[in-house]
Structure formats: C-alpha cells, structure tokens
Backbone as a printed PyTorch tensor [residue, N CA C, xyz], in Angstrom:
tensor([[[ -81.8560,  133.0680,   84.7360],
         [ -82.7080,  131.9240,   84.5260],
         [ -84.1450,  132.4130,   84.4770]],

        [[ -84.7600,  132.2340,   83.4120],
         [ -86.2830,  132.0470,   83.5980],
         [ -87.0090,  131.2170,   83.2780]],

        [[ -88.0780,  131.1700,   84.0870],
         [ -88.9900,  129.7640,   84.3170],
         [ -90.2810,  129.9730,   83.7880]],

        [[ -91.3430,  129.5340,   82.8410],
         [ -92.2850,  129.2480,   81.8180],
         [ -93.2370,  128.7080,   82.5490]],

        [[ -94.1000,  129.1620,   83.0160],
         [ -95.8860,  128.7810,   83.4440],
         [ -96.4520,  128.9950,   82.6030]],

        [[ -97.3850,  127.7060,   82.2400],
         [ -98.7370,  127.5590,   81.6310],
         [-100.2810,  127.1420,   82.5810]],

        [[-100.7500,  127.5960,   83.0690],
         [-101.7880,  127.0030,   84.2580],
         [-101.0790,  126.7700,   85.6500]],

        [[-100.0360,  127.5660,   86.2780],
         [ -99.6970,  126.8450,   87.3030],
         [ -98.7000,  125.9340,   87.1290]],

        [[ -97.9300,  125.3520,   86.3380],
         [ -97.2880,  124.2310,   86.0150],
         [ -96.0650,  124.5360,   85.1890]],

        [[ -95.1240,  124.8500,   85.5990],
         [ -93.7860,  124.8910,   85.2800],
         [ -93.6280,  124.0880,   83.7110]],

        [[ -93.2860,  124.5290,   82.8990],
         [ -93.1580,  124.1110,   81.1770],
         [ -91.4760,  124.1090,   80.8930]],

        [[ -91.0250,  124.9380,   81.1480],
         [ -89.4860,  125.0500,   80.4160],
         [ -89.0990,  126.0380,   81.5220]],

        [[ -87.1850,  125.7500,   81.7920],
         [ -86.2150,  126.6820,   82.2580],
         [ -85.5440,  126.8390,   81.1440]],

        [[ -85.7230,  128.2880,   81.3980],
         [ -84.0800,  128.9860,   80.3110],
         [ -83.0460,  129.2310,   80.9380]],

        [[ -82.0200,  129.1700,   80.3100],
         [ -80.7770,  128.9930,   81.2470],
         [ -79.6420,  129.9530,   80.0420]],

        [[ -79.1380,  131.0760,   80.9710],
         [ -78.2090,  131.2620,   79.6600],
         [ -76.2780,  131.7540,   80.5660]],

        [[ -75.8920,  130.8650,   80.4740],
         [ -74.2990,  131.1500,   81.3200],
         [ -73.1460,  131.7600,   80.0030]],

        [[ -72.0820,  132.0490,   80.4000],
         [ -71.4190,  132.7460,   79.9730],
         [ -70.7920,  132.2080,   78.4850]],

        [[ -71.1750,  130.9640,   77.7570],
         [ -70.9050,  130.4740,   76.7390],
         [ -72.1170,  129.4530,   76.2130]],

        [[ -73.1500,  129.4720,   76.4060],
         [ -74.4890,  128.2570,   76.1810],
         [ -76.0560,  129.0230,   76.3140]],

        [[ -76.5330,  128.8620,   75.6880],
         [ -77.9690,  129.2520,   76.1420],
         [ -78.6890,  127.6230,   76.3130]],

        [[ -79.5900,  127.6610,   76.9100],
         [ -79.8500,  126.5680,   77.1260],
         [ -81.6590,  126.5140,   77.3040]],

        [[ -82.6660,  125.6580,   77.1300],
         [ -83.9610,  125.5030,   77.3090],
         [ -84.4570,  124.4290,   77.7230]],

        [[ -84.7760,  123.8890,   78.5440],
         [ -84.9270,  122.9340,   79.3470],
         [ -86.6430,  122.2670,   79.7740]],

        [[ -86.5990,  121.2240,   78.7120],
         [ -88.4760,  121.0480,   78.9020],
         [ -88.3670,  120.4920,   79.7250]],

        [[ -89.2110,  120.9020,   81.2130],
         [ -89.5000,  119.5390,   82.0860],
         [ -90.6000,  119.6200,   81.8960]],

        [[ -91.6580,  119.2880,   81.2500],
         [ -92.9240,  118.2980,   80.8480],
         [ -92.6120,  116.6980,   80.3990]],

        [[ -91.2150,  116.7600,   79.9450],
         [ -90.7080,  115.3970,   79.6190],
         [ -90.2840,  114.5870,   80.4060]],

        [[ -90.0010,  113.2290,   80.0560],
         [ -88.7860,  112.5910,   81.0870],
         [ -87.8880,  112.8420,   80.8590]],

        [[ -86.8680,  113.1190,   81.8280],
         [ -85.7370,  112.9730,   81.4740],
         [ -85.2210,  114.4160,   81.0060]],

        [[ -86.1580,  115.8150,   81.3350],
         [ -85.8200,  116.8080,   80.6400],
         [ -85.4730,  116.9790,   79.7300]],

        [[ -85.4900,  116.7850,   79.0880],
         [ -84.3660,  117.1270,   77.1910],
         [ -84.3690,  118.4640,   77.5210]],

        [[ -83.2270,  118.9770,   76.4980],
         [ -83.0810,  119.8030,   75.9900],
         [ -83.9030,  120.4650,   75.2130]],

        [[ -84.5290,  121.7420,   74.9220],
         [ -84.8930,  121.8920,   73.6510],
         [ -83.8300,  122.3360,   72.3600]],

        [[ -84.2430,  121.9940,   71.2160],
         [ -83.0550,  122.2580,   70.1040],
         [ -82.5630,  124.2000,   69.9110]],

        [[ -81.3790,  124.0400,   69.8830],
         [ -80.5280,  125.6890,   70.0590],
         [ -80.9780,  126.1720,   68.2960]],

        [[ -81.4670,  127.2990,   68.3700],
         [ -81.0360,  127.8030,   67.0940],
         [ -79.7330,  128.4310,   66.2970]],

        [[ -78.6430,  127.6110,   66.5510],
         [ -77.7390,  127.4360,   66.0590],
         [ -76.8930,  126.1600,   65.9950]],

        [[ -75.9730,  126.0770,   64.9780],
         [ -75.0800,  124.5120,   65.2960],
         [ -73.7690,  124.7880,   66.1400]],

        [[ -73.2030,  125.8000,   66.6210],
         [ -72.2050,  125.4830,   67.6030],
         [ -72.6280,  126.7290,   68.3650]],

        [[ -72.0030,  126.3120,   69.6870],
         [ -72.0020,  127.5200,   70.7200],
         [ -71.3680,  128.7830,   70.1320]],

        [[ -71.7590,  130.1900,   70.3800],
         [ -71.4780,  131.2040,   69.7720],
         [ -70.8220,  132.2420,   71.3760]],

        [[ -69.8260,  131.5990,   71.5620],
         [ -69.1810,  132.7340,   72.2610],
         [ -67.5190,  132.8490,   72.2330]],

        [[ -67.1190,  133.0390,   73.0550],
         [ -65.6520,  133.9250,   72.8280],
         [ -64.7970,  132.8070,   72.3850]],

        [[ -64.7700,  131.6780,   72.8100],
         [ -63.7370,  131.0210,   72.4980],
         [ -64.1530,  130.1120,   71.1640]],

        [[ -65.2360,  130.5410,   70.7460],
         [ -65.8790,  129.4750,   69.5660],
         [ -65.2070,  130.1570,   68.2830]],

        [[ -65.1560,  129.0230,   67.1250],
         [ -64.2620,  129.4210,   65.7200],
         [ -64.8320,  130.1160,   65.1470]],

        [[ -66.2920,  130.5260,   65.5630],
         [ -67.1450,  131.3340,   64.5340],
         [ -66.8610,  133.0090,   64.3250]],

        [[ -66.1050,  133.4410,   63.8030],
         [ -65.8780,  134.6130,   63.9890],
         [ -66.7730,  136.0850,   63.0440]],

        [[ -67.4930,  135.2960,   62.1970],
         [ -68.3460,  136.1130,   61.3580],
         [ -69.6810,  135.3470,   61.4540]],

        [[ -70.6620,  136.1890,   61.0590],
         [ -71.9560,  135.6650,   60.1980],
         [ -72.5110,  136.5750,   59.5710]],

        [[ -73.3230,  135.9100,   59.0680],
         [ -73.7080,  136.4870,   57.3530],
         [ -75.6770,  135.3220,   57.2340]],

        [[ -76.4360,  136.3640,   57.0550],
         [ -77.8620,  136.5350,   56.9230],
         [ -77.7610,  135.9950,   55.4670]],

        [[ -78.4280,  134.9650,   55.1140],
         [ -78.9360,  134.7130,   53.7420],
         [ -80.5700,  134.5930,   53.6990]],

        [[ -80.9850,  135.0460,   52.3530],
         [ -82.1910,  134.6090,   52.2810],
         [ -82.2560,  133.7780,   51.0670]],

        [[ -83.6500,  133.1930,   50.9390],
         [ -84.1610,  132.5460,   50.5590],
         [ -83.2030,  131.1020,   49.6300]],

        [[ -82.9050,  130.9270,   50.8530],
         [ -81.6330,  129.1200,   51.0280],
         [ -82.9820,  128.5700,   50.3110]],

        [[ -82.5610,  127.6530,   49.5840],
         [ -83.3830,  126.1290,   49.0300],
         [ -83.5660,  125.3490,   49.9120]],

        [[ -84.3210,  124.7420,   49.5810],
         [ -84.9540,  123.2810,   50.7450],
         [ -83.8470,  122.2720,   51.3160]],

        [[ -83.0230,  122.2290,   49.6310],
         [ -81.9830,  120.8760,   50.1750],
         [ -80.6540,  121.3470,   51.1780]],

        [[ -80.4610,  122.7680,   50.8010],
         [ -79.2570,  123.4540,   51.7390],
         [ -79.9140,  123.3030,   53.1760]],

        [[ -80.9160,  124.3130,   52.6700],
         [ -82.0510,  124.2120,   54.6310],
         [ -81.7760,  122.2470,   55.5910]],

        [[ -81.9060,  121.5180,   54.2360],
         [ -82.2750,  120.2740,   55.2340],
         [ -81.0690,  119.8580,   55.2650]],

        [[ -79.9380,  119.9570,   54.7080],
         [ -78.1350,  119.5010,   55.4000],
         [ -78.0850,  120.7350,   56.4620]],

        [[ -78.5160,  121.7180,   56.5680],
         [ -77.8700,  122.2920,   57.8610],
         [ -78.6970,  121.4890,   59.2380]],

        [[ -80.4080,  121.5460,   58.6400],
         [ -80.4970,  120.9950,   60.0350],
         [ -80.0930,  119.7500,   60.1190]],

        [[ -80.0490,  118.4990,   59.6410],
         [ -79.0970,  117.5800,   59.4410],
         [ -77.8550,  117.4600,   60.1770]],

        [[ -76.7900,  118.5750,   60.2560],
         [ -76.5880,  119.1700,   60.6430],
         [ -76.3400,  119.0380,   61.9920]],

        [[ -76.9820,  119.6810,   62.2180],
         [ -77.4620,  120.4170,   63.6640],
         [ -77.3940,  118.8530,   64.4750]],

        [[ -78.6530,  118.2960,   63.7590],
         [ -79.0850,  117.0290,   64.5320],
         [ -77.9430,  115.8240,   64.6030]],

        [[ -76.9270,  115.7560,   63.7980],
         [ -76.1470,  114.4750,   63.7690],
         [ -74.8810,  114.0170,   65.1200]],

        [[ -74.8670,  113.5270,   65.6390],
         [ -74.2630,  113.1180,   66.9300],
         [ -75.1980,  113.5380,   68.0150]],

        [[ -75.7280,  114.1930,   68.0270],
         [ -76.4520,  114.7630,   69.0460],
         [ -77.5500,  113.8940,   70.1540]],

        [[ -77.3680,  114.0800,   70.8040],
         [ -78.2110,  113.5240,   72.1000],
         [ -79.6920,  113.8610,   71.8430]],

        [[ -80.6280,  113.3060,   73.0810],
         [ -81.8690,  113.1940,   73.1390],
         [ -82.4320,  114.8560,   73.2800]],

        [[ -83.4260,  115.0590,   71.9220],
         [ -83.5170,  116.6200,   72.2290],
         [ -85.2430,  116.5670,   72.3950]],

        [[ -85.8870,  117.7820,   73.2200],
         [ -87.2240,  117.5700,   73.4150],
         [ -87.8930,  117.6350,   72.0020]],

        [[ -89.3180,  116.7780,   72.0740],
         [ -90.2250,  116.9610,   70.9460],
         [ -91.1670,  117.9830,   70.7590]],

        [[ -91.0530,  118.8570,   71.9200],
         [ -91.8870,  120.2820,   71.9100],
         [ -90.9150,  121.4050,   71.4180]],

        [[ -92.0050,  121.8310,   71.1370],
         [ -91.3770,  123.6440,   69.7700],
         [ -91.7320,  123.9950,   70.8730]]])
C-alpha cells in the first residue's frame, strides 16, 4: 500500500492485492475509486490470456473502448 501527500494531507491510497490494483481518492466523498487503466482485472484467473500494443487506434475505436470501460460501472473519482 502506498499513501500520496500533497502539503501534509493524504490525496490517494494505492492498493495492489493479489488480483486488483486499486487507487483510492480520499479528497472525495465517499472515496471513489480512481479509473484502472484497463477494462478487466488482469490476473491468473482472468480470460485475458494475450495482449497486443497497437498504435495509432482512431478516435471512434479509442471512444468504444473507453465507453467501455465506463458502462455498468459504479461511482469513479473526478481527479486524474
């Protein structure tokens, strides 16, 4: 776990256990989450068994993945 000071004041916990990484704003209510850079958990028991680096994806592919990402999903923080 590591913990994020800006002035004295606790900003974000990172959290990373044996299948999740996790980022945790408490500047918010309610902590949110911050958003994962990926769409499913990436460990042993997950379906993902390859990946593959593309470049230069188009705008409309880029905006269905994050789309994506975001659809069912719970309350995520508004800080990058």
């Amino acid at each position: 776990m590591l913990i994020f000071v800006v002035a004295g004041e606790p900003q974000c916990v990172i959290v990373l256990t044996e299948t999740e990484f996790a980022a945790i704003d408490l500047t918010s209510d309610g902590w949110p989450l911050h958003r994962v850079p990926y769409l499913l958990s990436l460990s042993a028991s997950s379906p993902v068994t390859s990946v593959h680096h593309a470049t230069n994806v188009s705008d409309a592919v880029w905006n269905n993945i994050v789309a994506a990402g975001n659809a069912g999903v719970g309350r995520w923080s508004e800080k990058v």
